[in-house]
Each structure stands twice: as structure tokens, then as C-alpha cells.
N, C-alpha and C positions, 0 to 999 in steps of 0.2 A: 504493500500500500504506500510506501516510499515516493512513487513514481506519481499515486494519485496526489497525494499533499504539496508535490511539486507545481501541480495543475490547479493552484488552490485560487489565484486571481479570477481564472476560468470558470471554474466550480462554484464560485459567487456570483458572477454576471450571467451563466446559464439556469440560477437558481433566482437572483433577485431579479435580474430585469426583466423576465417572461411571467413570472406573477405579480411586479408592479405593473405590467400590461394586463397582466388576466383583471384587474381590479377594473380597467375600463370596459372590458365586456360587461364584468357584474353589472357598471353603475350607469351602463348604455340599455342593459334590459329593464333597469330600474327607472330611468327617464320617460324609457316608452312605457312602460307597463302600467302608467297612470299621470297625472297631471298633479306638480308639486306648485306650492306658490312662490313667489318670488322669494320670501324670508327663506323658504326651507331649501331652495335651490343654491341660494348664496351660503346656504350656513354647510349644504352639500359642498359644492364646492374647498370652501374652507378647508375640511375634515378632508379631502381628495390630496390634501398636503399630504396626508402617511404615503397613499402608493407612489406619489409625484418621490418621495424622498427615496422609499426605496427600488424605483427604479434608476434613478438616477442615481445612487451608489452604486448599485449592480454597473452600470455603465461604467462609472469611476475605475472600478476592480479589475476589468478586463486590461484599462492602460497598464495596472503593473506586470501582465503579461507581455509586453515590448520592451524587449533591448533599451527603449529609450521614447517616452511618449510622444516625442516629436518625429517619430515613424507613425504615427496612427495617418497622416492625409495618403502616404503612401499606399498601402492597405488600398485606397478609391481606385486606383490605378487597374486593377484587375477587374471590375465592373463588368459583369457579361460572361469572364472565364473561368472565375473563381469565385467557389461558393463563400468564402471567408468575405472577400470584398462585397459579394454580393448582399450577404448578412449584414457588414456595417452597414451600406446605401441603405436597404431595408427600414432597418434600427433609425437609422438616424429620419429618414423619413417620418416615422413613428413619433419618435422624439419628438420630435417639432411640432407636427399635429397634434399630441398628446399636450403639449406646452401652451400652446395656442388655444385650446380649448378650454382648458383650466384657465388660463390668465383672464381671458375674456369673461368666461363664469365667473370666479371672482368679482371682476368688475360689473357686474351684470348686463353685459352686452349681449347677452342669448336670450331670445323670445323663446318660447316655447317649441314652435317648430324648429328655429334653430338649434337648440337644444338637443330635441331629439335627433336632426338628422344629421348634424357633429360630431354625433355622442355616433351614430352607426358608422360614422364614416371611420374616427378612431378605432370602435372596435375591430369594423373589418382589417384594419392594419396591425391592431395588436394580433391577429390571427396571424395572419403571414408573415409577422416579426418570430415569432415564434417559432413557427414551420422551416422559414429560413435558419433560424439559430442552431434547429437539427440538422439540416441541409446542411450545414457547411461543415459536417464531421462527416460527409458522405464524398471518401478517398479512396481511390483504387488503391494508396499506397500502405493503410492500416486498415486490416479485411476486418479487424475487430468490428470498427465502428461503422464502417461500409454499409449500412442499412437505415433505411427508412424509419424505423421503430424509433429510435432517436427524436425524430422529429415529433412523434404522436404521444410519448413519452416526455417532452417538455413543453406542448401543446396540452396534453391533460393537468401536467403540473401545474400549469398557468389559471386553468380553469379552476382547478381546485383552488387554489391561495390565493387567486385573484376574487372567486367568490366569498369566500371570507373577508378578505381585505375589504369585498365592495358592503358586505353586511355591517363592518364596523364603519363604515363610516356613516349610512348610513342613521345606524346608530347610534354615534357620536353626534352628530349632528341634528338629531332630533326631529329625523325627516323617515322613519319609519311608519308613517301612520296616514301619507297623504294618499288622496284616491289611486289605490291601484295597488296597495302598498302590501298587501296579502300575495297580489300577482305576483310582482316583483320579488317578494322573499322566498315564493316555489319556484320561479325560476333560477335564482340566484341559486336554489339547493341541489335543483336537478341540472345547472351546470357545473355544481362541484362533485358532484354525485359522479355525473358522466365522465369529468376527468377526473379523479379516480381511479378511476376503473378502466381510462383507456391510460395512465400513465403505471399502472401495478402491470396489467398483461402483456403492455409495453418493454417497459422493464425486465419482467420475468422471463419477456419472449426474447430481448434481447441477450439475459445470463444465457437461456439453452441454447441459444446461436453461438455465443461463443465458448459453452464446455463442448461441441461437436467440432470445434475447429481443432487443426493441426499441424503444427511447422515443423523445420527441421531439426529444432533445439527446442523447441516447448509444447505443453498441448494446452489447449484452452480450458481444460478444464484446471490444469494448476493455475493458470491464472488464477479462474475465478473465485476458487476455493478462498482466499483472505476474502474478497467482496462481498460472500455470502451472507454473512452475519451484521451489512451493512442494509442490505439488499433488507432480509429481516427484519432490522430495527427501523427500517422507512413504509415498510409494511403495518408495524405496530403504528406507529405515529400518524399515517395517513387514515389508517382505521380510524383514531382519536378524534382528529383533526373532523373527518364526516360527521363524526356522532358533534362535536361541537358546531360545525355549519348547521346540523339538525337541530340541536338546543337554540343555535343564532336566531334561525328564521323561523320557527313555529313557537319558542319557548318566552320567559318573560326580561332571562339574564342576557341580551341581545350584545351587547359593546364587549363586555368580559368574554363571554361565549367566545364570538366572533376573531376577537382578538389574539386570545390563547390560541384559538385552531391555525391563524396567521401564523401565528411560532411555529407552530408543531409543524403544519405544512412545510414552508420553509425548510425545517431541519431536515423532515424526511428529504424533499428535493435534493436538499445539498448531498445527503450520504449517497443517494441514488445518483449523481454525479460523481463522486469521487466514488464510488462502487465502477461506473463508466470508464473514468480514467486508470482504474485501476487492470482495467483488461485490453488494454494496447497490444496488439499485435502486428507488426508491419510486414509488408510482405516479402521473404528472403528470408525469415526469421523464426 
């Protein structure tokens, strides 16, 4: 596991900044899902500071993966060839729209249609932010990580921690209760619910892909063996994590709820990444 704690800058921007995106899906089904007032919109907003913060740490973390942060405009230069560049352009797309949206809301420059159809437009980007953030571990030259699974496995993570994230704020905000606001908290469950369940079979489908692999100095299943017991304990946590999205949106402890499952999720991500990193295999090897 040496190799995965090596990857720890990574292991943070592929765990914080796809569930500080998952938080805009939450809080874009919660815009449509009914009609909030003006106070509860701007007090929403406000409270949208927690996922703003941690995605943009997540972002932060990835610079201490370069030599030297002043190679991050480089990275643009492969746009079109390379999934890695492809993912920054992506991200940073996001970024800005994600920024843009919250600044204004704050300010209260969204009407309500604008609102909602800012809020869908973010979301649809936080999706293919995501998608892409797997993408770009999809290399002929490490057969490890060479799969799709990646992608649907940090696309469920996002859903999961991002619907949490979007329940607390929410309910920080004191904007749980406006028309629609029952909608909004079953979808907010049945999209953490769904990722899930697509980032655990993700995952799990990922380990048996790589104990079947085999090179000429190792087999995949010794990899895997340390990551097992990582793999496990983001198993337990994610289970946790559900049952508190399910206490967030149908129970009375809404912000607490919400908040804890934000951690938990979270931590599970992160081990289920360095679980990832932990089974590199390149090819020749």
C-alpha cells in the first residue's frame, strides 16, 4: 500500500472534487423539485459554501501531484489526445459554471427559472466531470486500471456524498420545508441510494478484474490482497453513510444526519481510491 499513499494528492481530488460536484446534482433536483422563496434560496445558496469549499480543495490537492504547479497550463496542451488533459478542460469547465452559479445565487441574480435551469445545466457537467475523472485512468499502458468501472465507481461516489452534502445544506439552511420539499428529499435518497450501489459493484467488479490479471513478475491477485481490507472498511462506511442519507431525508435529525454520512462517505471514497492505487499494474510487468 506504499505505492497507494504515494498517490495521496490524487486520492483526494478523485474523492473531494466529484462529491463536491455530486452536491450540485443533489441541490439541482432540489431547485426543480418545488418552488423555494427568495429568503430560502439565498440562505440555500449561502450553506452551498460547504460543497463550493470542498471541491475546490479536492482541486487544490491534485496541484501537489506536479513536479511543480506551474506545469498545471501544460496538462491543456493534450486536449482531444489525452484523457488526463481532457479531464482538467472538463473540471475546469465545471469549475466555473459551478462558481458562476453560486456567486450569482448568492447575490440573488436567479429568478426562479433561472435557477432551475442553471442548476440542470451545472448538474449535467458535474456528471461528465466525473465520468471524465475515471476516463483519464483509462491507459493501455497500466491494464490495472484500463476499465471503464473507474468511471461508474467515482460517478456513484459522487452521487452518494454529493446527496448528503446537498441534504445538509439544505438543512443548514432552513430550506427543507419549501413546496416540493418531500420530492426533493426522495430524490436526493434515491440518488444516493443509486450511487451506492453502482460505486460498491463498481468497485468490487473492479478488485475481480484485477485478482484475474497476470504478468510476468506478479499476479493481480497479490496485489490486491493489502487493498482488501480497505475495499471492506469503505463497504462498512458506505452502508452507514445510506442509513444516514435515510435518517437525513425522511427523519427529524436532518443537518447532523446529513453531515456525518458527508464524512463517512468521503472516507469510504478515499480508501476505495487508495484501494485503486494500490493495484497498478503496467504492462511489461
Amino acid at each position: 500500500m506504499e505505492a497507494a499513499f504515494a498517490e495521496m494528492p490524487l486520492a483526494l481530488f478523485t474523492t473531494l472534487a466529484p462529491i463536491g460536484a455530486g452536491a450540485f446534482i443533489a441541490l439541482a433536483a432540489a431547485f426543480c423539485a418545488g418552488s423555494m422563496t427568495e429568503e430560502q434560496s439565498r440562505a440555500t445558496f449561502k450553506m452551498t459554501t460547504i460543497p463550493v469549499v470542498v471541491l475546490l480543495v479536492g482541486f487544490a490537492a491534485s496541484f501537489f501531484h506536479l513536479a511543480s504547479p506551474l506545469n498545471a497550463p501544460s496538462v491543456l496542451a493534450g486536449i482531444g489526445r489525452s484523457p488526463l488533459s481532457n479531464e482538467i478542460a472538463v473540471g475546469s469547465i465545471f469549475v466555473i459554471a459551478a462558481l458562476v452559479f453560486w456567486i450569482l445565487g448568492l447575490l440573488g441574480k436567479l429568478g426562479e427559472g433561472a435557477r432551475k435551469g442553471f442548476a440542470v445545466v451545472v448538474a449535467v457537467l458535474a456528471v461528465v466531470f466525473a465520468v471524465f475523472t475515471g476516463m483519464a485512468y483509462m491507459m493501455g499502458t497500466i491494464v490495472s486500471w484500463n476499465t471503464p468501472l473507474t468511471s461508474i465507481e467515482i460517478l456513484g461516489a459522487a452521487l452518494l456524498g454529493g446527496a448528503l452534502l446537498g441534504s445538509g445544506v439544505l438543512a443548514l439552511a432552513k430550506a427543507d420545508n419549501f413546496e416540493g420539499a418531500h420530492t426533493a428529499r426522495s430524490v436526493m435518497f434515491m440518488l444516493g441510494l443509486v450511487g451506492f450501489v453502482a460505486a460498491a459493484v463498481a468497485a468490487f467488479g473492479h478488485a475481480e478484474y484485477v485478482a484475474g490479471l497476470v504478468s510476468g513478475i506478479v499476479a493481480g491477485a497479490d496485489l490486491l490482497a493489502p487493498a482488501v481490507p480497505y475495499l471492506m472498511g469503505a463497504l462498512v462506511l458506505g452502508i452507514v453513510a445510506v442509513a444516514c442519507l435515510g435518517a437525513a431525508s425522511f427523519g427529524k435529525s436532518s443537518a447532523p444526519m446529513a453531515l456525518v454520512g458527508a464524512v463517512l462517505a468521503i472516507a469510504a471514497q478515499l480508501l476505495v481510491r487508495l484501494a485503486f492505487y494500490a493495484c497498478q499494474m503496467s504492462v511489461g510487468l
